[in-house]
Residue frames as qw, qx, qy, qz and C-alpha x, y, z in Angstrom:
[[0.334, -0.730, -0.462, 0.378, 47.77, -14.28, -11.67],
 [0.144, 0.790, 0.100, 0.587, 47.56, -10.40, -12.30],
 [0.301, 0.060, -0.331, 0.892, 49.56, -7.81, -9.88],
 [0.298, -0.462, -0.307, -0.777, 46.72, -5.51, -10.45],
 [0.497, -0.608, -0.040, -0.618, 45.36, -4.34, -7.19],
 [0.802, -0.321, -0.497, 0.083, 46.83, -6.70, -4.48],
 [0.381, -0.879, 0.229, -0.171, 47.92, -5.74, -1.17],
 [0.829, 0.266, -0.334, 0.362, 51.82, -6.87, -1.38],
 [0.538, -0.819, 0.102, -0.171, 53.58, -6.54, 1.87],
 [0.820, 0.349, -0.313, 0.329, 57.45, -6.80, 1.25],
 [0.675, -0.680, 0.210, 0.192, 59.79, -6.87, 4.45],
 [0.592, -0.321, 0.412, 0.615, 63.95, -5.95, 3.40],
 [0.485, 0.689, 0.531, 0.089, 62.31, -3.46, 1.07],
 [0.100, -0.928, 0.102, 0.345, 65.07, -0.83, 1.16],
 [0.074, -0.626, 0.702, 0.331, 67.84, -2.11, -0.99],
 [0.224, -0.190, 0.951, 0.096, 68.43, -5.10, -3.42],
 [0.101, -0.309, -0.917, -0.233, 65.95, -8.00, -4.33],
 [0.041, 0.557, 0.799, -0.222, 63.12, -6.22, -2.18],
 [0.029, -0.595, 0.082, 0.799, 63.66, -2.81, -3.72],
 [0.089, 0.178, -0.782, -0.590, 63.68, -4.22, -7.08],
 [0.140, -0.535, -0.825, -0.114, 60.14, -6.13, -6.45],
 [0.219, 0.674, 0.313, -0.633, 58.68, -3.14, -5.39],
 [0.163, 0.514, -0.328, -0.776, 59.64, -1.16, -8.43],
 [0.107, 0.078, -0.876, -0.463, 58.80, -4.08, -10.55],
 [0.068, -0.443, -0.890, 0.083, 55.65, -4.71, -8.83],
 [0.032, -0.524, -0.078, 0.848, 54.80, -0.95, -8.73],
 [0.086, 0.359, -0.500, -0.783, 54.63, -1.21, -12.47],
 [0.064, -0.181, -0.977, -0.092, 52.21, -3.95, -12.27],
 [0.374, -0.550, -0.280, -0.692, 49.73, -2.30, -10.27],
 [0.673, -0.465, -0.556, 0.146, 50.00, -3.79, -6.86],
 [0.351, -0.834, -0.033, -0.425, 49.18, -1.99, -3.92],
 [0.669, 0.291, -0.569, 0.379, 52.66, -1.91, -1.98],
 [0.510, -0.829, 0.187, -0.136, 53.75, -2.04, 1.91],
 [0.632, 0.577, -0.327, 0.400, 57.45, -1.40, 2.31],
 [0.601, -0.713, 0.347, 0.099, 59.35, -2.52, 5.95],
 [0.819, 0.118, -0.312, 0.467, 62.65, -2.09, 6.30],
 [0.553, -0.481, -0.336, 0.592, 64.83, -0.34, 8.92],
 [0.211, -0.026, 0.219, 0.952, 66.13, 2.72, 6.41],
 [0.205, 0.680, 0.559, -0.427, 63.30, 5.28, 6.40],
 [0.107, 0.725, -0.235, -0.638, 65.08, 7.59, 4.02],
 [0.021, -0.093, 0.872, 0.480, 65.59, 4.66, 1.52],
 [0.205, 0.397, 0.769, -0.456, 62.20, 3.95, 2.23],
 [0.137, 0.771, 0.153, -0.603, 60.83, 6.97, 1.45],
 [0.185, 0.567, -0.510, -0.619, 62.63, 7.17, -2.23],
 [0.120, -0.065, 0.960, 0.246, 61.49, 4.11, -2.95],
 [0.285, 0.562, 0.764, -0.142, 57.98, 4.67, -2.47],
 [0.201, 0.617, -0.080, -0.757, 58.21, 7.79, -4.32],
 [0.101, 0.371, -0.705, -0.596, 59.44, 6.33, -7.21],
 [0.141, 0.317, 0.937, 0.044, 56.72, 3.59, -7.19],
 [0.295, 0.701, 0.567, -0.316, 53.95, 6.27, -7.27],
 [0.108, -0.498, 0.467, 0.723, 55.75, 7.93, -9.77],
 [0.058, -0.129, 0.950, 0.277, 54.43, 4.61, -11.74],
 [0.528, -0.241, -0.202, -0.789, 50.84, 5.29, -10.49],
 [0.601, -0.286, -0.712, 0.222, 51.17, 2.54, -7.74],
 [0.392, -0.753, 0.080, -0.522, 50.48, 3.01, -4.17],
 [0.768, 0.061, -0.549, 0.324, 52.66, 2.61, -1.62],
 [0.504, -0.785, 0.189, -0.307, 53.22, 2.86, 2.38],
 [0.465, 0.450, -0.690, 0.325, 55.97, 2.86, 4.34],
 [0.747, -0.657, -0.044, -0.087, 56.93, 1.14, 7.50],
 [0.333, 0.610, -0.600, 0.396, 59.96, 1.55, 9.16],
 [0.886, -0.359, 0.165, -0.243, 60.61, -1.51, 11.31],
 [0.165, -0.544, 0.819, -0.079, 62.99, -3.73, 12.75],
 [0.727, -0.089, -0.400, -0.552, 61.55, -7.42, 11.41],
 [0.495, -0.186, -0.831, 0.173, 62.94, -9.16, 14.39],
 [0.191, -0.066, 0.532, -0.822, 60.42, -6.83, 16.59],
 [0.072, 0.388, 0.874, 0.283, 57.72, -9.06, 16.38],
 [0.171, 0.786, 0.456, -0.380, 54.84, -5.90, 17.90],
 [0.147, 0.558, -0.235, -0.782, 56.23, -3.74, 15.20],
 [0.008, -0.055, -0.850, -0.524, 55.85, -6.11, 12.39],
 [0.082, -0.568, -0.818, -0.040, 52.00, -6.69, 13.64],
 [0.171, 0.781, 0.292, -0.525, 51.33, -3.14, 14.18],
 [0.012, 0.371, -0.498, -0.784, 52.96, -2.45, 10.45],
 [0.009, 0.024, 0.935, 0.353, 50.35, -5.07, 9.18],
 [0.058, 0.681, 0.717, -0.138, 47.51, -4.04, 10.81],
 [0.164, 0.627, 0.022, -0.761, 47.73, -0.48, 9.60],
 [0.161, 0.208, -0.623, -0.737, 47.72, -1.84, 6.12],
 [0.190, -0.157, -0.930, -0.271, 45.04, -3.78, 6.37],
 [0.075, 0.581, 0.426, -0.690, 43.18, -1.00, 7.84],
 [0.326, 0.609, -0.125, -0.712, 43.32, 1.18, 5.22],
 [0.359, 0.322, -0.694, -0.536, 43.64, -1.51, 2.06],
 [0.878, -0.216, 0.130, -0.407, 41.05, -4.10, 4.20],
 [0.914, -0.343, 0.217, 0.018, 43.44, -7.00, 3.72],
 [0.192, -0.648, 0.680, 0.284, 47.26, -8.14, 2.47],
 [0.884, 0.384, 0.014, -0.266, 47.08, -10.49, -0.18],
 [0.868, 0.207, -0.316, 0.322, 50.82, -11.56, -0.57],
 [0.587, -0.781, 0.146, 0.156, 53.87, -11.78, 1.84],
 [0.672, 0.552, -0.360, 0.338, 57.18, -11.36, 0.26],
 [0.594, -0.732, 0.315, 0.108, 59.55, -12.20, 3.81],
 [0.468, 0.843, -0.144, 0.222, 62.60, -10.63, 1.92],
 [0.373, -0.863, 0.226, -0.256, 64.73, -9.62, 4.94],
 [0.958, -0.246, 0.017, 0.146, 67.74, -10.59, 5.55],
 [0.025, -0.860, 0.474, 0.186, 71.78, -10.29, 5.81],
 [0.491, 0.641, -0.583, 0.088, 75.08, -11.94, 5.08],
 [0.580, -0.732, 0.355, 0.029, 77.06, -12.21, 7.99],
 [0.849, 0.348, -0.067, 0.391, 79.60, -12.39, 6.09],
 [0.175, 0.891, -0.329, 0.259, 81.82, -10.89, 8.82],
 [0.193, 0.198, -0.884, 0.377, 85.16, -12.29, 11.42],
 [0.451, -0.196, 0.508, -0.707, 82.37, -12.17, 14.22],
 [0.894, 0.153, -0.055, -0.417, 80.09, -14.52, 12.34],
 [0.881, 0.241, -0.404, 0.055, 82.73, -16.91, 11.02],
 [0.027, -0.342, 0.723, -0.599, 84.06, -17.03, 14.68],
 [0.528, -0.441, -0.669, -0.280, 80.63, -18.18, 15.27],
 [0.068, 0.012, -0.495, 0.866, 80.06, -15.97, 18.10],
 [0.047, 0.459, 0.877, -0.137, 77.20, -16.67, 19.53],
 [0.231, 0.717, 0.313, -0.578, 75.34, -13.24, 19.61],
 [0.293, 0.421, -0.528, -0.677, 76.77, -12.67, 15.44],
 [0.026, 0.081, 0.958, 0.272, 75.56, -15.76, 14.61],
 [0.038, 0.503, 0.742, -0.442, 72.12, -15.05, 16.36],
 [0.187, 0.580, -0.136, -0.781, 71.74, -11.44, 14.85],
 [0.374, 0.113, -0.767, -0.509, 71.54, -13.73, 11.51],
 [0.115, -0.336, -0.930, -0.092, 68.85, -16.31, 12.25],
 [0.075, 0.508, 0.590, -0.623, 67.04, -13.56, 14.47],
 [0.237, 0.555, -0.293, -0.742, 66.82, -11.36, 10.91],
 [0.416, 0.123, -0.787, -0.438, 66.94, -14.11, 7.85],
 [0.361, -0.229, -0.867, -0.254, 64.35, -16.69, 9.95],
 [0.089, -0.459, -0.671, 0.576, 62.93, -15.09, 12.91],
 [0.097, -0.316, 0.171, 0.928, 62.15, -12.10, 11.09],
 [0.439, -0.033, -0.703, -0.559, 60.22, -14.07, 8.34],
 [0.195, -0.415, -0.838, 0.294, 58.34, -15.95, 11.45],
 [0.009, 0.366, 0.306, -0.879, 57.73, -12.53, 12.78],
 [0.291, 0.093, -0.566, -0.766, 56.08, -11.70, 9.17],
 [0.418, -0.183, -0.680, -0.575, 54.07, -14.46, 8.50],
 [0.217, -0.350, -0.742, 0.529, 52.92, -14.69, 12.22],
 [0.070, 0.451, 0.052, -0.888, 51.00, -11.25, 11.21],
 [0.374, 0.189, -0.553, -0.720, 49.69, -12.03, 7.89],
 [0.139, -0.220, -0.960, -0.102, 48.67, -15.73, 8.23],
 [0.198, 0.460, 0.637, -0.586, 45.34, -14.78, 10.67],
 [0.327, 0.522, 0.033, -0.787, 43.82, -12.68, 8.12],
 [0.456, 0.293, -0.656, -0.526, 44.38, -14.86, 4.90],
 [0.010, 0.054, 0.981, -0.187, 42.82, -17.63, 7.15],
 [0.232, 0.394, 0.684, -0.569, 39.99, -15.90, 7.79],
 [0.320, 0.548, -0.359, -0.684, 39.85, -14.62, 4.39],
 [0.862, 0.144, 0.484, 0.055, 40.37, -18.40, 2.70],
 [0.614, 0.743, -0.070, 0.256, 42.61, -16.81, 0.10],
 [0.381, -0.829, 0.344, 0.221, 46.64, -15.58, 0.57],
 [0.772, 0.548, -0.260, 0.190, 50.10, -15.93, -0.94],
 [0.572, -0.777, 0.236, 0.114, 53.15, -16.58, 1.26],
 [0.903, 0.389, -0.108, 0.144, 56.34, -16.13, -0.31],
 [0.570, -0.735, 0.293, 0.221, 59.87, -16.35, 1.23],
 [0.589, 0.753, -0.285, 0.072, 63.11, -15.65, -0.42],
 [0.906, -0.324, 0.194, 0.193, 65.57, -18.28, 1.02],
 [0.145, 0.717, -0.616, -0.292, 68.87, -19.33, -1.01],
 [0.870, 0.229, -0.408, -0.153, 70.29, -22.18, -2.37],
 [0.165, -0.643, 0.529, -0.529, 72.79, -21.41, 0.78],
 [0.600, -0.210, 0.464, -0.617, 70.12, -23.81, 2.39],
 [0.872, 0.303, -0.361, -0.134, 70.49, -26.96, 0.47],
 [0.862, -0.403, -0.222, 0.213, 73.44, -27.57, 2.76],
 [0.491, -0.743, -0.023, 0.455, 76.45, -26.20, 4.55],
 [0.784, 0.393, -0.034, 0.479, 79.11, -24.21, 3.22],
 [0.597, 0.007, -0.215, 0.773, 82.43, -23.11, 3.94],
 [0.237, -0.052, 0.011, 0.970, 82.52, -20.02, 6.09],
 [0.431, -0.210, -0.209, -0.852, 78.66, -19.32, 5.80],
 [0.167, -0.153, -0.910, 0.346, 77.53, -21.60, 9.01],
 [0.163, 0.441, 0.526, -0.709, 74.75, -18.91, 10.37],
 [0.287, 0.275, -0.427, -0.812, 73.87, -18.15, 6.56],
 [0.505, 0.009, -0.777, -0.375, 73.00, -21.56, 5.37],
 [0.053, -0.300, -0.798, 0.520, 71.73, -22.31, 9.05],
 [0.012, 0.300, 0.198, -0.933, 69.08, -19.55, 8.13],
 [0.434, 0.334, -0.377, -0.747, 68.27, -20.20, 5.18],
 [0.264, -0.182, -0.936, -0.143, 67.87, -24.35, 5.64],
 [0.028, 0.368, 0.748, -0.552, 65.34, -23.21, 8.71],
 [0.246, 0.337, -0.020, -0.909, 63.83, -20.47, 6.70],
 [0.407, 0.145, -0.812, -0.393, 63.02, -23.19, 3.60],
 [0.318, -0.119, -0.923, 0.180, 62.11, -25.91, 6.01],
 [0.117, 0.307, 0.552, -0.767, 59.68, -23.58, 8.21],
 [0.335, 0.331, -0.338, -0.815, 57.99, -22.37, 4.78],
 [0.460, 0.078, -0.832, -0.301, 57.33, -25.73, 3.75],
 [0.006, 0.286, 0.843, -0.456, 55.79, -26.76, 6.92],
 [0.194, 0.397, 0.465, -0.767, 53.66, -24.37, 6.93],
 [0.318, 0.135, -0.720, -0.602, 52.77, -25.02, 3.32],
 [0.314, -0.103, -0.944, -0.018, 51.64, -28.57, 4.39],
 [0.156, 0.565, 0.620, -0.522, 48.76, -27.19, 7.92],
 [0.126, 0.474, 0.209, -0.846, 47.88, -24.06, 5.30],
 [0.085, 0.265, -0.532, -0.800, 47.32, -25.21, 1.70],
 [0.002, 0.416, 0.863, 0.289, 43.67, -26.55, 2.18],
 [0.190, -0.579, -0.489, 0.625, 43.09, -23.41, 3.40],
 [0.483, 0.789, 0.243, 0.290, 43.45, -21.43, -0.21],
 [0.377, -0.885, 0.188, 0.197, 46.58, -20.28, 1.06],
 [0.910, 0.322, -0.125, 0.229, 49.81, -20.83, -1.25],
 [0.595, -0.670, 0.297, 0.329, 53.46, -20.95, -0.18],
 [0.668, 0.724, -0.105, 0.137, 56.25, -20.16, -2.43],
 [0.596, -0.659, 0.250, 0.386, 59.68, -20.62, -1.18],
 [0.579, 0.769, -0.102, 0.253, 62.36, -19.09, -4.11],
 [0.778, -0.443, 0.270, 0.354, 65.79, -19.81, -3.57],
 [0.552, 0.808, -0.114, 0.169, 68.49, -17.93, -5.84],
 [0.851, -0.062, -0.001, 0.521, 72.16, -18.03, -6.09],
 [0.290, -0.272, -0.085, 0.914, 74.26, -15.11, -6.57],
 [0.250, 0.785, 0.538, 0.180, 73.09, -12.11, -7.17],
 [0.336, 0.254, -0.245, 0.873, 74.67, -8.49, -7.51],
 [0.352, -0.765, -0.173, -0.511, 73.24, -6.58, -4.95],
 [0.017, -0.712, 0.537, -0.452, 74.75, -5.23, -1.63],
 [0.922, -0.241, 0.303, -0.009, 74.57, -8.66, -0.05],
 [0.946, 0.045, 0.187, 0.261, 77.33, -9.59, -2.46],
 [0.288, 0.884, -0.209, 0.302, 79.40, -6.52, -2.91],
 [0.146, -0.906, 0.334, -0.213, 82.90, -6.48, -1.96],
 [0.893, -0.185, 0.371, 0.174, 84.01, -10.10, -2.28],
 [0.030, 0.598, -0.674, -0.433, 87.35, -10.67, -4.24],
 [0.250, -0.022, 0.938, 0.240, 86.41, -14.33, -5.16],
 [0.370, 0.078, -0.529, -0.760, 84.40, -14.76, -8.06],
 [0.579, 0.110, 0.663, -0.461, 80.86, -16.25, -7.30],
 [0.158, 0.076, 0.857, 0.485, 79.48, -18.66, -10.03],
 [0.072, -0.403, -0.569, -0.713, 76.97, -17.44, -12.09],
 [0.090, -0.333, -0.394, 0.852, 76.63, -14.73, -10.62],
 [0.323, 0.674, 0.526, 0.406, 73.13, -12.75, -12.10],
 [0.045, 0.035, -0.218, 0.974, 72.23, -9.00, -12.26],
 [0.105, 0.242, 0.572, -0.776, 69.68, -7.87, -10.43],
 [0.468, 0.314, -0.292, -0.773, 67.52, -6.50, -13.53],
 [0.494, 0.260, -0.781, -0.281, 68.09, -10.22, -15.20],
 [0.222, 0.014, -0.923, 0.313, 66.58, -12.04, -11.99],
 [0.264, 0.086, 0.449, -0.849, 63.86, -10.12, -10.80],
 [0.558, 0.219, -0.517, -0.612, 61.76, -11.64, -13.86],
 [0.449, 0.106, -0.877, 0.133, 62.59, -15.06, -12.51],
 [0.044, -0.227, -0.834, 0.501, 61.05, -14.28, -9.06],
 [0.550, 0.115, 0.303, -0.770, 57.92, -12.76, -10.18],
 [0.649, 0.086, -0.613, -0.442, 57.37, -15.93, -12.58],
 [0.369, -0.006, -0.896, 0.248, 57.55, -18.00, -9.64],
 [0.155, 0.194, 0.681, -0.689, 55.45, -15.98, -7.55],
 [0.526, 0.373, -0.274, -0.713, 52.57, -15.34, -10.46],
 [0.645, 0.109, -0.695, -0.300, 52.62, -18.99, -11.01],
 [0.602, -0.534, 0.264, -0.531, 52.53, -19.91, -7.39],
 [0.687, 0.323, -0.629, 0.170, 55.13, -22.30, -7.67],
 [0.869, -0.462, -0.039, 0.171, 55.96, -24.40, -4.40],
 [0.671, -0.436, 0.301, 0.519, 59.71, -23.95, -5.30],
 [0.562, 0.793, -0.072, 0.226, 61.41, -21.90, -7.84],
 [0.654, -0.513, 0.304, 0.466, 65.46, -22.05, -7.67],
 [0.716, 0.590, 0.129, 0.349, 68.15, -20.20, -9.86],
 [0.426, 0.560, -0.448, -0.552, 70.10, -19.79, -12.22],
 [0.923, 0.158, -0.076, -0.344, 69.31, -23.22, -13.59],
 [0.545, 0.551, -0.593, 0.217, 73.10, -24.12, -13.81],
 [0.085, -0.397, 0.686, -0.604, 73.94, -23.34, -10.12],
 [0.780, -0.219, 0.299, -0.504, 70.71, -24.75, -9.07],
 [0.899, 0.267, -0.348, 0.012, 71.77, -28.23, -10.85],
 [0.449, 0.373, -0.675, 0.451, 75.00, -28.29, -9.19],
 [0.221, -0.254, 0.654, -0.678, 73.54, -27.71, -5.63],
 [0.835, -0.110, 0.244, -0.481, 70.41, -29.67, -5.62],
 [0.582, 0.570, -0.567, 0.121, 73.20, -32.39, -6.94],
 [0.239, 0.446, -0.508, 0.697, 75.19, -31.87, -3.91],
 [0.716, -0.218, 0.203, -0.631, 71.82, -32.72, -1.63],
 [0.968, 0.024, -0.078, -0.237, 72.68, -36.16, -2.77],
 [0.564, 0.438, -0.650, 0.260, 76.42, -36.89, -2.63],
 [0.841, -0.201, -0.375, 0.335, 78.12, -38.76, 0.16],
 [0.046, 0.985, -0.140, 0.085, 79.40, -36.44, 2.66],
 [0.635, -0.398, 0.268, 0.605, 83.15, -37.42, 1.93],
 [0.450, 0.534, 0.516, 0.496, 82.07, -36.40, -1.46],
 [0.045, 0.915, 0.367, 0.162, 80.84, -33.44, -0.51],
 [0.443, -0.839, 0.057, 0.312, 83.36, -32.07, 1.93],
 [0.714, -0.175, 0.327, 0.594, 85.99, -32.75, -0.54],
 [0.164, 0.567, 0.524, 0.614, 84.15, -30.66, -3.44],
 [0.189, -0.884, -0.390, -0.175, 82.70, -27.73, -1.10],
 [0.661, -0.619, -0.100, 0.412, 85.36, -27.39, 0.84],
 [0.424, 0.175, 0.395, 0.796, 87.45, -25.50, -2.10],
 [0.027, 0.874, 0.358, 0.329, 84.49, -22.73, -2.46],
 [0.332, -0.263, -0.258, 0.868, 86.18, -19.42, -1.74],
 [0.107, -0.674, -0.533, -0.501, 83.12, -17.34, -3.00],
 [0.515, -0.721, -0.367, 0.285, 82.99, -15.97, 0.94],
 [0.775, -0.323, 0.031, 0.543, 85.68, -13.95, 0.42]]
């Protein structure tokens, strides 16, 4: 599949993984819409894409407002007539006390962002690539979501629902010419993972991954997980016993 001319609509497009797919997709040719909250990141980002001879619009939006998301979607698909992939990017950590207190309203603030957010998304997009008979839905999960871990309850809660919702929706949409892509990576450097003391396993940079998710999304892969190592150990870890597991997971200071 060629970049060249598609309407790519990436949510969490200010910083990180969705910053990086712009720019990378910028260079392709695809025809970019950029929500995230930061207007001023925003804004430098899309410069720099046309910089590249791409085109790009911003949208500054909250993605758990669901009328903003649908009024960001229908302006693009005014002016560029339809959206051709979703990238539902968006998302945080909570990697703070509040969260791992599991306070109800931190805990919420995650799922409402990492899976409500991505609802919000493809609740906007889907109508059009129905009516169209064509579309790409792709959602950037974690391996988080394979199963619990220490100290990341509302994370991996997010991400198993985020995975699991994708896939559903895989299963009502894909005689429709609609494909689903759910990509799941392990660390990465990027401000999601800045400022821990404990060393995360294979950890990647940012540059060295970004390759990885457009092969998955260009090939229109059901599932694409990495780095190959980590992914081995966690999709592993889907199968142990859970005395096994707790005994082996429970050690993971990576949170930290």
């Amino acid at each position: 599949m060629s970049f060249e001319g598609k309407r790519v609509f990436i949510t969490g497009a200010s910083s990180g993984i969705g910053s990086a797919l712009a720019a990378a997709l910028a260079k392709k040719g695809a025809v970019l819409g950029l929500a995230a909250r930061r207007r001023d990141l925003l804004d430098k980002i899309a410069k720099d894409c046309e910089k590249v001879g791409a085109t790009a619009r911003v949208f500054s939006i909250d993605v758990t407002d669901e009328d903003a998301v649908q009024r960001s979607v229908d302006e693009m698909i005014h002016e560029f007539g339809h959206i051709d992939i979703l990238i539902a990017n968006a998302g945080i950590g909570g990697n703070n006390a509040e969260t791992r207190e599991l306070e109800p309203l931190a805990v919420k603030k995650v799922i409402d962002i990492n899976l409500l957010g991505a609802v919000n998304s493809v609740h906007a997009v889907l109508p059009g690539m129905k009516k169209r008979g064509s579309g790409h839905l792709v959602a950037i999960s974690s391996l988080a979501g394979f199963r619990g871990l220490p100290r990341s309850a509302a994370y991996s809660a997010s991400k198993a629902g985020m995975t699991a919702f994708f896939e559903s929706v895989r299963l009502d949409v894909k005689h429709l010419g609609i494909d689903v892509t759910i990509i799941q990576p392990g660390f990465i450097k990027t401000p999601l993972t800045s400022g821990r003391e404990a060393k995360m396993p294979f950890i990647m940079e940012l540059d060295a991954a970004i390759p990885l998710f457009l092969k998955a999304i260009e090939r229109r892969k059901r599932f694409a997980a990495f780095p190959w190592q980590l992914a081995t150990i966690v999709r592993a870890g889907k199968f142990m016993p859970a005395w096994l597991y707790d005994r082996i997971a429970s050690r993971a200071r990576y949170r930290e």
